[in-house]
Backbone as ProteinMPNN parsed JSONL, in Angstrom:
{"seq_chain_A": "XXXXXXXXXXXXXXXXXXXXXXXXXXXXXXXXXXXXXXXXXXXXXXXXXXXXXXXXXXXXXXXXXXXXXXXXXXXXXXXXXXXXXXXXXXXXXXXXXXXXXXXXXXXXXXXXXXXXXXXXXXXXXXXXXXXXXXXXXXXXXXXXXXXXXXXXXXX", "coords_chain_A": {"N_chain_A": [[0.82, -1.192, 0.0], [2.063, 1.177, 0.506], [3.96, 1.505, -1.154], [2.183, 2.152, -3.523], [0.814, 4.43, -2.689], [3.0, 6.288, -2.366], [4.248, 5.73, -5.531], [1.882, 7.193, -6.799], [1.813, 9.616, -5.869], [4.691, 10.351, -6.557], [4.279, 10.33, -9.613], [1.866, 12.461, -9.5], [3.754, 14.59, -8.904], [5.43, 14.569, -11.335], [4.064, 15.252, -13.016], [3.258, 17.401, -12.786], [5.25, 19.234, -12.829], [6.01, 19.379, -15.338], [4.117, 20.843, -16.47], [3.526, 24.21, -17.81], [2.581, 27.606, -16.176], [2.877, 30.004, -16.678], [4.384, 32.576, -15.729], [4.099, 35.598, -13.724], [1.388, 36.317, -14.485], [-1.632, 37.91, -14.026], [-5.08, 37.416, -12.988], [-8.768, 37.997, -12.834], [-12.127, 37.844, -11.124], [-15.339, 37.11, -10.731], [-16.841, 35.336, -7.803], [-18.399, 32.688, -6.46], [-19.947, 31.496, -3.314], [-20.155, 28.896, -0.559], [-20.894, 28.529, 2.797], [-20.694, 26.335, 4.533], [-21.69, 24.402, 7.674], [-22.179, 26.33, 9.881], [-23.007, 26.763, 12.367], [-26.249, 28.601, 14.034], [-26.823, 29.988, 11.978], [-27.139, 28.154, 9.658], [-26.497, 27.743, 6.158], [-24.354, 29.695, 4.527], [-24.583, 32.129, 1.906], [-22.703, 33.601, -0.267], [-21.218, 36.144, -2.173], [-18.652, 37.552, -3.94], [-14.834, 38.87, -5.249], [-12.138, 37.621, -6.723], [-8.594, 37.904, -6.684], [-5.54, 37.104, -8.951], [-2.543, 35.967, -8.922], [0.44, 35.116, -11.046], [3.132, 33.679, -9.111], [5.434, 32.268, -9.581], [5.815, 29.358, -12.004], [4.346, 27.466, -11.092], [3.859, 28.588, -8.16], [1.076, 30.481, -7.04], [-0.662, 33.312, -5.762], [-3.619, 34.006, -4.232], [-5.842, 36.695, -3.744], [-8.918, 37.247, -1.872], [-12.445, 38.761, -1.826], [-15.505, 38.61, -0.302], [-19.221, 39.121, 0.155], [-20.902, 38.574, 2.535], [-24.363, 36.836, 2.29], [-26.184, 37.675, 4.682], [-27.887, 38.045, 8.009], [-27.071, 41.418, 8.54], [-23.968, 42.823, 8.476], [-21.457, 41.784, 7.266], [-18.029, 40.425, 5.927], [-15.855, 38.266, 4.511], [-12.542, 38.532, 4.147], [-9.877, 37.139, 2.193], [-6.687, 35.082, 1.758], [-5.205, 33.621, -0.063], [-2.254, 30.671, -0.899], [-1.708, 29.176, -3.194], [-0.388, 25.613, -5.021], [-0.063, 24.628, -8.317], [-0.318, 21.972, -10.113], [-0.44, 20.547, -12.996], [-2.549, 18.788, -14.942], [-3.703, 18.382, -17.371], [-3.388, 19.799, -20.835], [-4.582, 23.197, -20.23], [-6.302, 22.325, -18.105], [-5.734, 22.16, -14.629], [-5.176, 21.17, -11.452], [-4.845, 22.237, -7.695], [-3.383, 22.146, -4.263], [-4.085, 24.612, -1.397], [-3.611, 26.896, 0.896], [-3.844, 29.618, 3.828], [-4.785, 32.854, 4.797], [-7.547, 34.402, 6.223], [-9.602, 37.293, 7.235], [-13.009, 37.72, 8.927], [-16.319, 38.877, 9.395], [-16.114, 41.967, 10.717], [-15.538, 44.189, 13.095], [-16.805, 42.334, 14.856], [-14.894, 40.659, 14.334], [-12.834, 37.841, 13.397], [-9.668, 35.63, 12.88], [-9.077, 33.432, 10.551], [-7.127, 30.433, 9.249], [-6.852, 28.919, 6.715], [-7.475, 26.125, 4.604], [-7.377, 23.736, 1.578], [-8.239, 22.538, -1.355], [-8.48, 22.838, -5.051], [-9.646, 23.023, -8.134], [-8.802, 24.468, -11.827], [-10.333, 24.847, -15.302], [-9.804, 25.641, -18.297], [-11.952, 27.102, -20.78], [-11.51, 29.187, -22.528], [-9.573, 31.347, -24.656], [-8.472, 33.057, -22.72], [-9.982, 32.836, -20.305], [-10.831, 31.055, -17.389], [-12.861, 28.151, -15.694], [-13.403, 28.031, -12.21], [-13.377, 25.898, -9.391], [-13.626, 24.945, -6.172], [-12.847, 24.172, -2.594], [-12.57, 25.114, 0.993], [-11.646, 25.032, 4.29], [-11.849, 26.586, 6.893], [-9.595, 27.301, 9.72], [-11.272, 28.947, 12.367], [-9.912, 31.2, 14.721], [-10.938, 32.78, 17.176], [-12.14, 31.97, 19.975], [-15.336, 29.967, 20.221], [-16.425, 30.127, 18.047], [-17.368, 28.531, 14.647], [-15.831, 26.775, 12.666], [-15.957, 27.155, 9.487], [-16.724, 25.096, 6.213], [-16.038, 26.245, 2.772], [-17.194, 26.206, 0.059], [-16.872, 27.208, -3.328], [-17.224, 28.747, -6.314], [-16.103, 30.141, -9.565], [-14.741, 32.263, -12.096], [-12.469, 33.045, -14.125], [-10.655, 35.951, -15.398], [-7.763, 35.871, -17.297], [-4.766, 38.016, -18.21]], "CA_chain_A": [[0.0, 0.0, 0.0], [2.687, 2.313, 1.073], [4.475, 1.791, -2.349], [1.116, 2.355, -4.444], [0.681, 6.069, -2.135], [4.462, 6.678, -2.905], [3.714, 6.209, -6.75], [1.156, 7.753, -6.832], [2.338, 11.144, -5.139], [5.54, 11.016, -7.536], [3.292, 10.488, -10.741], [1.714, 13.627, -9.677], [4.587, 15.654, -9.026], [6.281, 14.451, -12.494], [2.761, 15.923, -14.329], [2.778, 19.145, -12.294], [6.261, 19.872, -13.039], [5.968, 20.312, -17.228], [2.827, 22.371, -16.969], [3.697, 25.691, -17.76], [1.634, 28.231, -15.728], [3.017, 31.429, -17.107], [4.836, 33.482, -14.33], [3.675, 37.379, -13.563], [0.442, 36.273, -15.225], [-2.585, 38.196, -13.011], [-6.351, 37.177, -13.058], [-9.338, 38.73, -12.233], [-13.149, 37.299, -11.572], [-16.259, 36.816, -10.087], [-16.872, 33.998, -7.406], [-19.811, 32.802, -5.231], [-19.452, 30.475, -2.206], [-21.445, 28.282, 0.341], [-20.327, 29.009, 3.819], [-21.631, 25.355, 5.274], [-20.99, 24.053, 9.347], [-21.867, 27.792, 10.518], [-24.0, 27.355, 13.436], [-27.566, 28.825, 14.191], [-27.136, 30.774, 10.757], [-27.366, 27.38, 8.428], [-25.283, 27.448, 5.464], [-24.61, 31.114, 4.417], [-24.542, 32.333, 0.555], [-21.68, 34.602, -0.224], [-20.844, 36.63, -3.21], [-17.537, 37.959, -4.175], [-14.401, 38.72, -6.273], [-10.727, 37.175, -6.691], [-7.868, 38.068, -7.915], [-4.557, 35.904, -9.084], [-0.956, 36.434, -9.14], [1.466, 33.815, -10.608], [4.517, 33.761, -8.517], [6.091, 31.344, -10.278], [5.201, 28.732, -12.836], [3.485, 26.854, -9.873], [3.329, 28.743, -7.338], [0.47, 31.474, -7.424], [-1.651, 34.034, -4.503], [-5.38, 34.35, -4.462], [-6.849, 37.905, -2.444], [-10.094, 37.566, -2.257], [-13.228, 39.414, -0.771], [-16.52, 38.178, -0.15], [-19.78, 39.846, 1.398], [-22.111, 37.344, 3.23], [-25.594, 37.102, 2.632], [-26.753, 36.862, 6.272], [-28.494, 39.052, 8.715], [-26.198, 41.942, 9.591], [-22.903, 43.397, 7.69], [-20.51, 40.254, 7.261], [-17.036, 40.219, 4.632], [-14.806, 37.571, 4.209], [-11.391, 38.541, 3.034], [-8.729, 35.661, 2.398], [-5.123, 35.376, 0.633], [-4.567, 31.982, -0.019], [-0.88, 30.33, -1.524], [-1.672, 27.643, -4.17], [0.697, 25.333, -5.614], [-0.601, 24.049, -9.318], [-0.526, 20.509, -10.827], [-0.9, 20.658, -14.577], [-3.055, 17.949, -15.246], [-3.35, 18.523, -19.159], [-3.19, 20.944, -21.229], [-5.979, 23.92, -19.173], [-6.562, 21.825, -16.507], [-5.09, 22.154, -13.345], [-5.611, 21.099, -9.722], [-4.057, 22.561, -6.687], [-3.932, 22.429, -2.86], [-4.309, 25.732, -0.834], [-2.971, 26.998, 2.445], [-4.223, 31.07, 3.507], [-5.165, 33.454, 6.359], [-9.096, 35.017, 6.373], [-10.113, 38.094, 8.252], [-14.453, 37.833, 8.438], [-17.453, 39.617, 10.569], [-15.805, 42.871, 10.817], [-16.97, 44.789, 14.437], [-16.752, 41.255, 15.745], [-13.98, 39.793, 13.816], [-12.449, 36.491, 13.341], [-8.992, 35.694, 12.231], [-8.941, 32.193, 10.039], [-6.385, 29.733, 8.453], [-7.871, 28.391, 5.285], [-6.792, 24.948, 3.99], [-7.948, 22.99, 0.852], [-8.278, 23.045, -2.923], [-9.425, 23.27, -5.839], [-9.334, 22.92, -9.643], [-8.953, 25.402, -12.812], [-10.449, 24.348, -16.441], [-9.594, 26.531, -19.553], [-12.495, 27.226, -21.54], [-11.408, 29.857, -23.745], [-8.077, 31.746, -24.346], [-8.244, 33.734, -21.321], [-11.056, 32.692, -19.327], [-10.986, 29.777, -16.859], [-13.754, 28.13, -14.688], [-12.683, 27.374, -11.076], [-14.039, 25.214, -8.194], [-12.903, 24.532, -4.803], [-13.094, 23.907, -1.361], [-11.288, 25.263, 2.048], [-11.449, 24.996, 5.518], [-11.725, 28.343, 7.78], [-10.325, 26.935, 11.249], [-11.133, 30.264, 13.336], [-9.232, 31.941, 15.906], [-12.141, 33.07, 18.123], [-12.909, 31.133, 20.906], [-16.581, 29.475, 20.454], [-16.66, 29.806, 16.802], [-17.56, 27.446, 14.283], [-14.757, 26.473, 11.714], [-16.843, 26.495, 8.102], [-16.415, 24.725, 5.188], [-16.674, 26.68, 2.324], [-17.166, 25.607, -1.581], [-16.714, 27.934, -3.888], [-16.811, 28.575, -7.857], [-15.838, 31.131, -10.18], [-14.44, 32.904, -13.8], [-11.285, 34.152, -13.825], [-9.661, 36.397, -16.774], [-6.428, 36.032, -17.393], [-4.274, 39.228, -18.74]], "C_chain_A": [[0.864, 1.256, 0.0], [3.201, 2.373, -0.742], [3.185, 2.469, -3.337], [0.741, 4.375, -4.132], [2.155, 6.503, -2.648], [4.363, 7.135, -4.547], [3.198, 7.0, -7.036], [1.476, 9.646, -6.785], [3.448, 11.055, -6.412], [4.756, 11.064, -9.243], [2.71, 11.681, -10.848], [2.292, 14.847, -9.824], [5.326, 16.115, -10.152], [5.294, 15.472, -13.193], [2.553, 17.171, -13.616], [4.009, 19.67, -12.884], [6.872, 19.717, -14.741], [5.15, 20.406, -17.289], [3.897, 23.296, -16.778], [2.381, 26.359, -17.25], [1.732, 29.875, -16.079], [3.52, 32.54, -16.194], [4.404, 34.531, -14.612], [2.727, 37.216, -14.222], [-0.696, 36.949, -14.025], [-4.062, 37.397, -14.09], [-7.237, 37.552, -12.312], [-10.584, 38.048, -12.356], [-13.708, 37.345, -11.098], [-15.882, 35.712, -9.257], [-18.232, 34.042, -6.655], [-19.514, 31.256, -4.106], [-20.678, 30.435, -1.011], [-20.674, 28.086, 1.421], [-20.888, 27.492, 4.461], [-20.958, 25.337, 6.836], [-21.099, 25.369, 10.294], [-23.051, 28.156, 11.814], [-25.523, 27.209, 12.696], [-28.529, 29.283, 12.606], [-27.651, 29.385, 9.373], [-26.092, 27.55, 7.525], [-25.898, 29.265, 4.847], [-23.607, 31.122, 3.113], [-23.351, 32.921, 0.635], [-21.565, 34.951, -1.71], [-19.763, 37.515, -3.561], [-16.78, 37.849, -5.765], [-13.392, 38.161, -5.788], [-10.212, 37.896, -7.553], [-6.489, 36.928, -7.706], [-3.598, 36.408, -9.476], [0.016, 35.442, -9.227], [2.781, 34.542, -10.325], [5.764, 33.361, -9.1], [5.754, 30.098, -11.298], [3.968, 27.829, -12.17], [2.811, 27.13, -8.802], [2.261, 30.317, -7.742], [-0.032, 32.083, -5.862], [-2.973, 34.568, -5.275], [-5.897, 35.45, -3.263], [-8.211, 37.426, -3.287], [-11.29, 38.684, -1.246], [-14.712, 38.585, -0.953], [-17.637, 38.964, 0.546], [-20.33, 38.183, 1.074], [-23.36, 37.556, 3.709], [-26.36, 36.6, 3.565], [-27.218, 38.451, 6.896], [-26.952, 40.121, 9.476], [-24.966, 42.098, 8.078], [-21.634, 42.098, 7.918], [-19.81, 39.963, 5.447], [-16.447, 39.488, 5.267], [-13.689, 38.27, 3.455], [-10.133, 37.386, 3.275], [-7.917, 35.935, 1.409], [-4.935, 34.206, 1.221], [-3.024, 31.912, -1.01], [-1.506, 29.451, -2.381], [-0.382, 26.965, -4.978], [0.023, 24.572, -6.718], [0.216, 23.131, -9.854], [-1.115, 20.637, -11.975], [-1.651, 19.158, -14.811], [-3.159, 17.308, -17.139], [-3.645, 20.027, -19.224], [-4.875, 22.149, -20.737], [-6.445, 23.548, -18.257], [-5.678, 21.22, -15.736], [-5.786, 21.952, -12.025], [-4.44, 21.722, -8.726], [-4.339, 22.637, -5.385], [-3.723, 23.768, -2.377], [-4.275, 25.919, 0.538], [-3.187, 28.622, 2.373], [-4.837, 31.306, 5.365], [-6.547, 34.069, 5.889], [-9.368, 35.677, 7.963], [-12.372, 38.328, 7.964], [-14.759, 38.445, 9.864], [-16.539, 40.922, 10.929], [-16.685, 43.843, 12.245], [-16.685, 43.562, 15.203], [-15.672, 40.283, 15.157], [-13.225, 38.606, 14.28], [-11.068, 36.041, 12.587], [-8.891, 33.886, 12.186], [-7.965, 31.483, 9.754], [-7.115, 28.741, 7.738], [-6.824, 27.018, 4.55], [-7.637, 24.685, 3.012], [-7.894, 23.195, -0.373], [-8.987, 22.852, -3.587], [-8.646, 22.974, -7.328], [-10.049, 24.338, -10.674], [-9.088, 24.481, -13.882], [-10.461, 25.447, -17.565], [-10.89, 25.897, -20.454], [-12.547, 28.411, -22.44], [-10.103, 30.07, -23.255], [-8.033, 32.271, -22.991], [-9.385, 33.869, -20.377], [-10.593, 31.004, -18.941], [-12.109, 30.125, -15.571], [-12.933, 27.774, -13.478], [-13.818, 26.312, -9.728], [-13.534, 25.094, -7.248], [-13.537, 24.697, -3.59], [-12.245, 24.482, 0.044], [-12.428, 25.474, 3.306], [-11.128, 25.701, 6.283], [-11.409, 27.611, 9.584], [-9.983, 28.587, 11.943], [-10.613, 30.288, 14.273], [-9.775, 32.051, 17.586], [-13.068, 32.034, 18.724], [-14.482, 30.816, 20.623], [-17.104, 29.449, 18.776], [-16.622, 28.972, 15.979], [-16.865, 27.721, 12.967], [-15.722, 26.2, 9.95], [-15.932, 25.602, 6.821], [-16.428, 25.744, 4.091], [-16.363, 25.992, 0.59], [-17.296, 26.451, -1.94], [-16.761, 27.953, -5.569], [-16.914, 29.921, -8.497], [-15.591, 31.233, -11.099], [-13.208, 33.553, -12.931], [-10.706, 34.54, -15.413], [-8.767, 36.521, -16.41], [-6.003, 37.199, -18.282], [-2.654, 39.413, -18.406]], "O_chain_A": [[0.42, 2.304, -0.47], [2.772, 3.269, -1.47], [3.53, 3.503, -3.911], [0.52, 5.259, -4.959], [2.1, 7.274, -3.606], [4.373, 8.301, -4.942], [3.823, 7.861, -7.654], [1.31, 10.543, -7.612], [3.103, 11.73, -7.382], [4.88, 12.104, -9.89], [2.776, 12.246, -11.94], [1.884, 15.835, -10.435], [5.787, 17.245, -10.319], [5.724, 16.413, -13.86], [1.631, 17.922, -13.934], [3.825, 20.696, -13.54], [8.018, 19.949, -15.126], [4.773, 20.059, -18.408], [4.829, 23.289, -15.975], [1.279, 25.967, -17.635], [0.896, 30.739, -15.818], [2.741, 33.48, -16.04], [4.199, 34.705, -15.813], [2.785, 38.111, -15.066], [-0.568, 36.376, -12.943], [-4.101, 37.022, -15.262], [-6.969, 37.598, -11.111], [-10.7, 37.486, -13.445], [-13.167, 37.827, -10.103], [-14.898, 35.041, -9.568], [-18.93, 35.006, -6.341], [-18.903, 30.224, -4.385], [-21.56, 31.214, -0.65], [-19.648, 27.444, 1.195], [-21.903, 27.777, 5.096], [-19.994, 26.022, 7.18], [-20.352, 25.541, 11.258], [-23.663, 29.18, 12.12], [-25.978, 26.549, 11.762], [-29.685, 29.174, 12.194], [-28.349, 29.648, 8.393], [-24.935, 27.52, 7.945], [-26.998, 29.811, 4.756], [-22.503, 30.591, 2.995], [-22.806, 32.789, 1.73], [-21.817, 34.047, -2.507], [-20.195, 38.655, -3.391], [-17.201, 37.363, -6.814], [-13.356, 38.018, -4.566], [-10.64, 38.402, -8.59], [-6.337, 36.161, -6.756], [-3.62, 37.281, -10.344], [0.512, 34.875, -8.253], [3.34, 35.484, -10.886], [6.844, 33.952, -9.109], [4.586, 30.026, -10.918], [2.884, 27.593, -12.704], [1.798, 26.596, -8.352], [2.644, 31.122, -8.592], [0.188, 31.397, -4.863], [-3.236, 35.184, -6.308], [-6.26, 35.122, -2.133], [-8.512, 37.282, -4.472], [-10.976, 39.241, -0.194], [-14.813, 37.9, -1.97], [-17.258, 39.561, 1.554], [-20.288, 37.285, 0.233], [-23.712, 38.072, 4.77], [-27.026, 35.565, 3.546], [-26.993, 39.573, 6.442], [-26.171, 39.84, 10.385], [-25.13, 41.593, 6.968], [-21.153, 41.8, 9.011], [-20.347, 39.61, 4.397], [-16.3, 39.673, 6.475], [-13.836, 38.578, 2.272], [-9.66, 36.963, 4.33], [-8.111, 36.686, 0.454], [-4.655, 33.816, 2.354], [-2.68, 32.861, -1.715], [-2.039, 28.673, -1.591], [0.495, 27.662, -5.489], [-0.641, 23.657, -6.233], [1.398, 23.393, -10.078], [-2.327, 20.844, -12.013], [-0.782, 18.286, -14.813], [-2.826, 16.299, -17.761], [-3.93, 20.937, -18.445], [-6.03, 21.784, -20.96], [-7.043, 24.285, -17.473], [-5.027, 20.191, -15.917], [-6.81, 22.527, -11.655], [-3.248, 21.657, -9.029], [-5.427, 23.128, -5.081], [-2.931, 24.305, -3.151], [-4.862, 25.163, 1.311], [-2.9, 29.186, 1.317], [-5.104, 30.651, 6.373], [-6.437, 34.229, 4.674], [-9.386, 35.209, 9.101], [-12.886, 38.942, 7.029], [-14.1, 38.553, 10.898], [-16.065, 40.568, 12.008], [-17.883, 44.092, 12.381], [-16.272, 43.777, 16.342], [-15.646, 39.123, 15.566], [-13.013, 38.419, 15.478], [-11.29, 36.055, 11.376], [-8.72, 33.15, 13.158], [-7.166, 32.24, 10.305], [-7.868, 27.888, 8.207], [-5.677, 27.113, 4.113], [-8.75, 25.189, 3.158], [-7.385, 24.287, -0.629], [-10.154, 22.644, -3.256], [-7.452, 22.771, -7.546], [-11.1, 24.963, -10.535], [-8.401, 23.46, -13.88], [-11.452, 26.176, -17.516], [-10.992, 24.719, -20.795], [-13.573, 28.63, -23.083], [-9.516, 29.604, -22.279], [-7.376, 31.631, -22.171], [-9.655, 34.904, -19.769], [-10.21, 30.099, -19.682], [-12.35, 31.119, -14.885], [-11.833, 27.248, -13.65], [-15.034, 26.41, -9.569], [-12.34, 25.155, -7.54], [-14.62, 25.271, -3.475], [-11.06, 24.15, 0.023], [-13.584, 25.897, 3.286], [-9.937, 25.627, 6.586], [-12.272, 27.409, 10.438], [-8.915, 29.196, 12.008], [-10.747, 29.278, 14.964], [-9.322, 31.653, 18.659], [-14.11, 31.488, 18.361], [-15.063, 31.853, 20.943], [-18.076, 28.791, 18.405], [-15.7, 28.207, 16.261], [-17.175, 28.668, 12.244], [-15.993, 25.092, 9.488], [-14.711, 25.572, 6.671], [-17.16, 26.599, 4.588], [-15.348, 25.407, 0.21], [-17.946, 27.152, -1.165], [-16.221, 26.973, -6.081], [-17.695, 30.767, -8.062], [-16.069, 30.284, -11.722], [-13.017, 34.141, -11.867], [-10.417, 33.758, -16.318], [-8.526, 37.131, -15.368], [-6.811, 37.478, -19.168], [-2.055, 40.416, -18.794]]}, "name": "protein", "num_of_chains": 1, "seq": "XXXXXXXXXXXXXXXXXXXXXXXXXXXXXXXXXXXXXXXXXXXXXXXXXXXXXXXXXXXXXXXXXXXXXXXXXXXXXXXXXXXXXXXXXXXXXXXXXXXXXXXXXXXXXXXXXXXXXXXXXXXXXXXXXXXXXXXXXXXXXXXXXXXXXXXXXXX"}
């Protein structure tokens, strides 16, 4: 088993490392996201933007902002790290590691784990999807999930 996880992991690393990701490439886009695990509130909508900065052929940073459609004045902002896995040619997966400041007035400082995948459907548009993990700071608070999807232009 251990050998088959071993494989496995270098198989991926071989196919991440000849994608090209385009260094100093930015991106800009819509997103919308489902806040789930949040308490009394249920699962809470959100609507936002991103933006994208490759670092390096692999490595990239995601700011984002979010408001949250819930009773009361409530932003998400997060700056995640991603490291991209070329899968084929426009599609990419990557895991995600990031800090999130939300509820402003009553704020909450996060660390955001998890990932997500990019699919090229035109020259400079890609769809995105993903997932991360808000564990909060603030004593008694509840750590959300959140899923997410978006457009991003590339430029």
């Amino acid at each position: 088993m251990k050998k088959i996880i071993f494989t496995a992991i270098v198989a991926l690393f071989a196919v991440g490392a000849v994608s090209a990701q385009e260094r100093g490439k930015w991106g800009v886009g819509p997103q919308i996201g489902i806040y789930t695990n949040t308490g009394a509130d249920g699962a809470i909508f959100g609507v936002g933007a991103q933006g994208r900065y490759s670092i390096t052929d692999h490595w990239r940073i995601q700011p984002s902002i979010t408001a949250l459609c819930k009773k009361g004045y409530s932003v998400d902002i997060a700056g995640d790290a991603q490291y991209l896995f070329g899968l084929t040619k426009g599609w990419s997966i990557y895991p995600q590691a990031g800090l999130s400041v939300n509820d402003f007035g009553d704020w909450s400082l996060g660390v955001n784990l998890g990932a997500g995948t990019d699919f090229a459907v035109a020259r400079n548009w890609d769809l995105s999807a993903g997932f991360k993990w808000m564990v909060q700071t603030r004593s008694g608070w509840k750590n959300p999930i959140v899923i997410n999807i978006g457009a991003t232009y590339k430029f």
